[in-house]
ZADO-1210 file (C-alpha; in nm, 4 decimals, padded with zeros to 6 digits):
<atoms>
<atom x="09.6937" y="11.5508" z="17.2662" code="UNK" pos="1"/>
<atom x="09.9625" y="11.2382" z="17.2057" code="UNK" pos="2"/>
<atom x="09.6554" y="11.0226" z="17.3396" code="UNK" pos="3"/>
<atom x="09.3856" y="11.1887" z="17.0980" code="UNK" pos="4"/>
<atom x="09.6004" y="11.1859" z="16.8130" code="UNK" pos="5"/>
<atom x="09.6812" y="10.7940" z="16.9572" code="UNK" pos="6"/>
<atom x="09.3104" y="10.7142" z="16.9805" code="UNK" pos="7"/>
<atom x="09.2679" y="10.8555" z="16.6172" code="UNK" pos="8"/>
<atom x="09.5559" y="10.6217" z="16.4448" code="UNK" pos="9"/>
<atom x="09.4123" y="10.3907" z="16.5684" code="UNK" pos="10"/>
<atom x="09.0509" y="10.4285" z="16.4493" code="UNK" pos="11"/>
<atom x="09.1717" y="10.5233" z="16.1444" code="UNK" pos="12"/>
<atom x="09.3885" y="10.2059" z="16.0901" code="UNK" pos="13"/>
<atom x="09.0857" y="10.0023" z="16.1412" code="UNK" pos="14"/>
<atom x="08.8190" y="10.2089" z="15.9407" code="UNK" pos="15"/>
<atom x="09.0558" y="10.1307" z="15.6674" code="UNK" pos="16"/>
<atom x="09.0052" y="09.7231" z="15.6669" code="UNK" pos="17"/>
<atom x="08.6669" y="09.5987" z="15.5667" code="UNK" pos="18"/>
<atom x="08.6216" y="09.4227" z="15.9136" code="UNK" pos="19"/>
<atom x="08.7345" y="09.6411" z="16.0857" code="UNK" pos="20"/>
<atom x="08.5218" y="09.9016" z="15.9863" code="UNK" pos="21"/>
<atom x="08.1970" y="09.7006" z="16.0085" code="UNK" pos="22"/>
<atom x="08.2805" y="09.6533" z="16.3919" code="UNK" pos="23"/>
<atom x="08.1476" y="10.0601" z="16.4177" code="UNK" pos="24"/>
<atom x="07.8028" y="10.1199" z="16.4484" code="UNK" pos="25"/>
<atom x="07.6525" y="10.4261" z="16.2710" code="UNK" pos="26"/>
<atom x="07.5994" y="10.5598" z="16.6816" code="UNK" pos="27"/>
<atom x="07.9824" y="10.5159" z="16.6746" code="UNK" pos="28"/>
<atom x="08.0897" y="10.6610" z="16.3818" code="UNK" pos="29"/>
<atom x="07.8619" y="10.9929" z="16.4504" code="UNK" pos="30"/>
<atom x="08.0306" y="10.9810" z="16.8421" code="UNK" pos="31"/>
<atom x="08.3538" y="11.0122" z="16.6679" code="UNK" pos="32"/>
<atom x="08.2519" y="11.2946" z="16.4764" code="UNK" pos="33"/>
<atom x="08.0792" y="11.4844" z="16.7720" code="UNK" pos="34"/>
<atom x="08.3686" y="11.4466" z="16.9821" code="UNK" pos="35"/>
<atom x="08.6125" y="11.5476" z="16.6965" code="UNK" pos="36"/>
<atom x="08.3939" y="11.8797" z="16.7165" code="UNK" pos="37"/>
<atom x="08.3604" y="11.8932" z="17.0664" code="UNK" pos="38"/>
<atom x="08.7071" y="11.8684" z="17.1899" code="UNK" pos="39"/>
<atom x="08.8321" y="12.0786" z="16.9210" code="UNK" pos="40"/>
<atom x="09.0450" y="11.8703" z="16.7759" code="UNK" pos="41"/>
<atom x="09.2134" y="11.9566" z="16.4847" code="UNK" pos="42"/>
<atom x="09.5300" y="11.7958" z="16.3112" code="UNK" pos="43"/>
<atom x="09.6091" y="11.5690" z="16.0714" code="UNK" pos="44"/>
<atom x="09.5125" y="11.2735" z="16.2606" code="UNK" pos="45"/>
<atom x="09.1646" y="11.3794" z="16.3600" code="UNK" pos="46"/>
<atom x="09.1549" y="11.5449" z="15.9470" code="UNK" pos="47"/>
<atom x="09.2305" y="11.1844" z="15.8701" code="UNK" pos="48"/>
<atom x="08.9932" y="11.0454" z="16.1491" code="UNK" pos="49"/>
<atom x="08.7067" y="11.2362" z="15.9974" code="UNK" pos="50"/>
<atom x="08.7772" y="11.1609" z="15.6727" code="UNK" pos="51"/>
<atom x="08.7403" y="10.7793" z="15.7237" code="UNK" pos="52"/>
<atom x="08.4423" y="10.7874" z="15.9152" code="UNK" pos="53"/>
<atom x="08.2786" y="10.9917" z="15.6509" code="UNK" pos="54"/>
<atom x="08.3869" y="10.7579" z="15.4009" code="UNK" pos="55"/>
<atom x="08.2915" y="10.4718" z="15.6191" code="UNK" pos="56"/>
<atom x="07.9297" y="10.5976" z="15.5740" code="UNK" pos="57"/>
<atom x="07.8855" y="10.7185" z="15.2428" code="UNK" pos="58"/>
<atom x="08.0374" y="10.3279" z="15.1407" code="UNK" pos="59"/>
<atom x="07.7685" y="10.1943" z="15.3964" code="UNK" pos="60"/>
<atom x="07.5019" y="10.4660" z="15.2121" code="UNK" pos="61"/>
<atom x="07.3658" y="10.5853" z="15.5666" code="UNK" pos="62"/>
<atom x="07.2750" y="10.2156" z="15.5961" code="UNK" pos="63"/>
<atom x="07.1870" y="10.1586" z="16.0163" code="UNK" pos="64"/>
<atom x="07.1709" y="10.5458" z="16.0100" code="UNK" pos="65"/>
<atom x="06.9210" y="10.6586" z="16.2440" code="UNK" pos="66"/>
<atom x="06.7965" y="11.0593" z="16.2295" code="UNK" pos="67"/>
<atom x="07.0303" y="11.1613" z="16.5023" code="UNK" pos="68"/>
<atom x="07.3254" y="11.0063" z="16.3495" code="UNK" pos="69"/>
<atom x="07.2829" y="11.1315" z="16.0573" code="UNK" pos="70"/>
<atom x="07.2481" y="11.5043" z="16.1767" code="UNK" pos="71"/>
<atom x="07.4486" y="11.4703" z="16.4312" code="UNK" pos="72"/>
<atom x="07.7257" y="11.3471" z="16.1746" code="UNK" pos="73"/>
<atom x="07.6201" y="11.6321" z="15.9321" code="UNK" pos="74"/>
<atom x="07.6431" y="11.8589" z="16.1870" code="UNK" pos="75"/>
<atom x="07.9383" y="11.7668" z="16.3344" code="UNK" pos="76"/>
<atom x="08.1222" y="11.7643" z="15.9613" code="UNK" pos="77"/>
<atom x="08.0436" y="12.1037" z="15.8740" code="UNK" pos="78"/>
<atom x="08.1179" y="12.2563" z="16.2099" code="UNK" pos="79"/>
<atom x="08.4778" y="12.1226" z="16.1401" code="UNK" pos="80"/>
<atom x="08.4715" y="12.3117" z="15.8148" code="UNK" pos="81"/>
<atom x="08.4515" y="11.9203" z="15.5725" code="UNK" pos="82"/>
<atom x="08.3658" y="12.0257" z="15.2294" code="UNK" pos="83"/>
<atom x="08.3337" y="12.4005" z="15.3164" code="UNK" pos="84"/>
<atom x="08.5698" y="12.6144" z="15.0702" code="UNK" pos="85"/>
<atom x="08.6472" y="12.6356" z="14.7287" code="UNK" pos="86"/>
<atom x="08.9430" y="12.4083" z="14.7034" code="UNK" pos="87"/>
<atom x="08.9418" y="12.0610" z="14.5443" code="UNK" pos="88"/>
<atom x="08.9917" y="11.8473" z="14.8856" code="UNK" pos="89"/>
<atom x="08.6506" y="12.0556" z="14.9727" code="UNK" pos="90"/>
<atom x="08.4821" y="11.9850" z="14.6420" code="UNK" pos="91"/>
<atom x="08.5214" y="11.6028" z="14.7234" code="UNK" pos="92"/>
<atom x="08.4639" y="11.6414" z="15.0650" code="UNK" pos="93"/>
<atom x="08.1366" y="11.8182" z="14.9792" code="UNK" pos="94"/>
<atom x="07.9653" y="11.5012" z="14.7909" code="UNK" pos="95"/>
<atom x="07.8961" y="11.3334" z="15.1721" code="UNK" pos="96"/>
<atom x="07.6366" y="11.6091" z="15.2112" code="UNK" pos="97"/>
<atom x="07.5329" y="11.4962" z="14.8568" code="UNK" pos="98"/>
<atom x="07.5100" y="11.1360" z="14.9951" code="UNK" pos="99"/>
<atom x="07.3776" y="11.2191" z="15.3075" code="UNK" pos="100"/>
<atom x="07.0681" y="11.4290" z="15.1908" code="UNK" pos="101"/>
<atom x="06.9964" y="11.1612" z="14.9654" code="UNK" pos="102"/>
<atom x="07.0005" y="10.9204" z="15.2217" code="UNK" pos="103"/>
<atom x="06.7467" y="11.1625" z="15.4276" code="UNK" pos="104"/>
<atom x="06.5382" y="11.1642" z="15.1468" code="UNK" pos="105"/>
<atom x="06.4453" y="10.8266" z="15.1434" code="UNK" pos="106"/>
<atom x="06.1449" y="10.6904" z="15.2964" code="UNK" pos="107"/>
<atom x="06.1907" y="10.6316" z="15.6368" code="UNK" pos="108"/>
<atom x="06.5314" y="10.7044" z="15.6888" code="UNK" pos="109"/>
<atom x="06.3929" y="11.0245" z="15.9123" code="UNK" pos="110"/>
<atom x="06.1231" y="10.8968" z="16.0539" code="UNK" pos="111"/>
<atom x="06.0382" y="11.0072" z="16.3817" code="UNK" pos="112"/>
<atom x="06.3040" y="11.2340" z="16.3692" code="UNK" pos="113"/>
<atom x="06.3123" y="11.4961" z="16.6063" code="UNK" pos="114"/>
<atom x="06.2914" y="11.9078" z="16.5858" code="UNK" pos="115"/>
<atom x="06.6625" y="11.9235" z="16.6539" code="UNK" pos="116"/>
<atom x="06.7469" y="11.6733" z="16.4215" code="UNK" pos="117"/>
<atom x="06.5995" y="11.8132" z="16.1078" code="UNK" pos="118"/>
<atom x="06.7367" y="12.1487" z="16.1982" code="UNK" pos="119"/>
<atom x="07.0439" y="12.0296" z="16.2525" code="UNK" pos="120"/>
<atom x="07.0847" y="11.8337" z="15.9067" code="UNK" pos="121"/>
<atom x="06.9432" y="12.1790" z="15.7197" code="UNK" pos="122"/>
<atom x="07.1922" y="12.4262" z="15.9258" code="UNK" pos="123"/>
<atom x="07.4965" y="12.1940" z="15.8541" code="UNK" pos="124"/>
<atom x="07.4198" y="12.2064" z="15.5164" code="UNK" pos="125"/>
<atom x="07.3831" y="12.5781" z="15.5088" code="UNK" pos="126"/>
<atom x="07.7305" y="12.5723" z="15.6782" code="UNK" pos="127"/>
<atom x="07.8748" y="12.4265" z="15.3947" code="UNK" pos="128"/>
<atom x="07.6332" y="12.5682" z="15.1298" code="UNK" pos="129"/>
<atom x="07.5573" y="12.2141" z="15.0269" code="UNK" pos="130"/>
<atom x="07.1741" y="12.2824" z="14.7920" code="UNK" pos="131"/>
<atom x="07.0056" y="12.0098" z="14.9064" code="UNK" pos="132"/>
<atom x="06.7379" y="11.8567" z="14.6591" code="UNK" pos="133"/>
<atom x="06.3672" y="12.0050" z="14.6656" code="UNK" pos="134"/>
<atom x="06.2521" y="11.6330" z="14.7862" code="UNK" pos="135"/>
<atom x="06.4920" y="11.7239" z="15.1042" code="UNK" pos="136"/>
<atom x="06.2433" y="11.9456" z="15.2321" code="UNK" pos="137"/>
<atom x="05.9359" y="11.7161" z="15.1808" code="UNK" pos="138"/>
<atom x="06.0802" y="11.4269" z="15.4280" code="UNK" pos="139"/>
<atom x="05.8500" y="11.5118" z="15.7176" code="UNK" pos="140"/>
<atom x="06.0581" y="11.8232" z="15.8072" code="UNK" pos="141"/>
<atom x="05.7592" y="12.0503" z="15.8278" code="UNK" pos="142"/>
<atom x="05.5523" y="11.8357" z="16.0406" code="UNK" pos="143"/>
<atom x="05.8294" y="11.7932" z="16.3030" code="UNK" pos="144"/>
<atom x="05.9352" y="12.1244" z="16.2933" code="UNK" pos="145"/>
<atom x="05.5925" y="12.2451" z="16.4337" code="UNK" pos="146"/>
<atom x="05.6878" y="12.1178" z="16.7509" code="UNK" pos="147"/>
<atom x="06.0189" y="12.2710" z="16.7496" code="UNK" pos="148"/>
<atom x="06.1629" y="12.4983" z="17.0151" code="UNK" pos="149"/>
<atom x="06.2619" y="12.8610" z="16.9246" code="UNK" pos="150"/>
<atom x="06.6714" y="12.7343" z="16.8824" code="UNK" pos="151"/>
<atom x="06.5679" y="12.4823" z="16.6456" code="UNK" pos="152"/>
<atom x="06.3127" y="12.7249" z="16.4239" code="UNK" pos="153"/>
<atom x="06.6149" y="12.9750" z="16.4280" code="UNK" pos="154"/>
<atom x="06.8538" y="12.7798" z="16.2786" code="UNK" pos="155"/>
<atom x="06.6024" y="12.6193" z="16.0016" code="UNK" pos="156"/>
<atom x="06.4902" y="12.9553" z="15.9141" code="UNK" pos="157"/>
<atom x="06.8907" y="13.0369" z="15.8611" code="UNK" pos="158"/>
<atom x="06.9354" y="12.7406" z="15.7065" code="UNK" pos="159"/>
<atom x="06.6591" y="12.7990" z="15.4553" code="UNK" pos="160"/>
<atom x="06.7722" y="13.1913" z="15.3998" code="UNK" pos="161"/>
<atom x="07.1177" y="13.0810" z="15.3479" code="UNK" pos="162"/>
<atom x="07.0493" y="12.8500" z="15.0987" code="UNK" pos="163"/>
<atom x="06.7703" y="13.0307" z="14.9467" code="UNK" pos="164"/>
<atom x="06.5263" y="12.7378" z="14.9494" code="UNK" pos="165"/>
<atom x="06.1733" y="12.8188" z="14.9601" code="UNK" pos="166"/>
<atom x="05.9080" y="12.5888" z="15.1467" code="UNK" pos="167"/>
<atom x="05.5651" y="12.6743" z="15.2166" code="UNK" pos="168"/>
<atom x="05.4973" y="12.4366" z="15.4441" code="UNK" pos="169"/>
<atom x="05.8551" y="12.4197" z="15.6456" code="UNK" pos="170"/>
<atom x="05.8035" y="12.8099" z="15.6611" code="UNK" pos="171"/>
<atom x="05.4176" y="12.8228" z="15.8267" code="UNK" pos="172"/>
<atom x="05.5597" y="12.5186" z="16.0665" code="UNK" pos="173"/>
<atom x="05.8457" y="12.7025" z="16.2264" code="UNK" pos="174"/>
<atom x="05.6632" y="13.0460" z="16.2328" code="UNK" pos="175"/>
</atoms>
């Protein structure tokens, strides 16, 4: 733990200078956050670890962000419980889902994204209960999601139940 928590100063410290942060590439910065997840670690120094790499890519808007970063990193963010809860640290916390769908919405940014990927970006934001925009939903989703596996229909059906959103063509894909 004194070399995770070691690790995370460190990353931290340099997220926090301009050059510094532009050494991380968005693979990088989503790494972080999976193995935040992963390892379970919790604390104030990976809190303050996550915190910075979100920040680091809201400032860069998703710039460099491939679909698996970004749904990895969404993913990886709500599993930790960032932005989930009623309390004012979530309610800031919870505009990076605002940022990130936005940043999935634009053309391209999810292109050739994968089954797991879109499913992944909906079921972290059902996590954290984050409505994306109507627009969300028209990004390719449905036509990637037909050749999704039975996991990855699952948790977009969940996703779309929890957060109420209706989508014809989404739907008839992972049915």
């Amino acid at each position: 733990e004194l070399l995770a928590a070691a690790v995370a100063a460190e990353c931290v410290r340099r997220l926090r200078t301009p050059m510094g942060a532009e050494a991380f590439k968005p693979q990088e910065l989503s790494n972080i956050l999976l193995a935040l997840e992963g390892l379970q670690l919790r604390g104030k120094q990976s809190e303050l670890l996550a915190a910075a790499v979100a920040a680091e890519g809201v400032r860069r808007g998703f710039a460099g962000f491939n679909p698996q970063c970004l749904s990895n990193s969404a993913w990886a963010l709500a599993k930790m419980g960032y932005g989930a809860g009623a309390t004012s640290q979530a309610t800031e916390q919870s505009q990076w889902y605002a940022a990130a769908a936005a940043a999935a919405e634009r053309p391209g940014v999810m292109a050739g994204a994968k089954p797991q990927e879109w499913a992944n970006l909906l079921y972290a934001l059902a996590l954290v209960r984050h409505q994306p925009p109507p627009a969300l939903l028209d990004a390719g989703a449905a036509a990637v999601m037909q050749r999704g596996n039975a996991q990855e229909c699952a948790n977009t059906l969940w996703a779309l139940a929890v957060l109420q959103l209706r989508h014809a063509g989404l739907e008839a894909a992972v049915c």
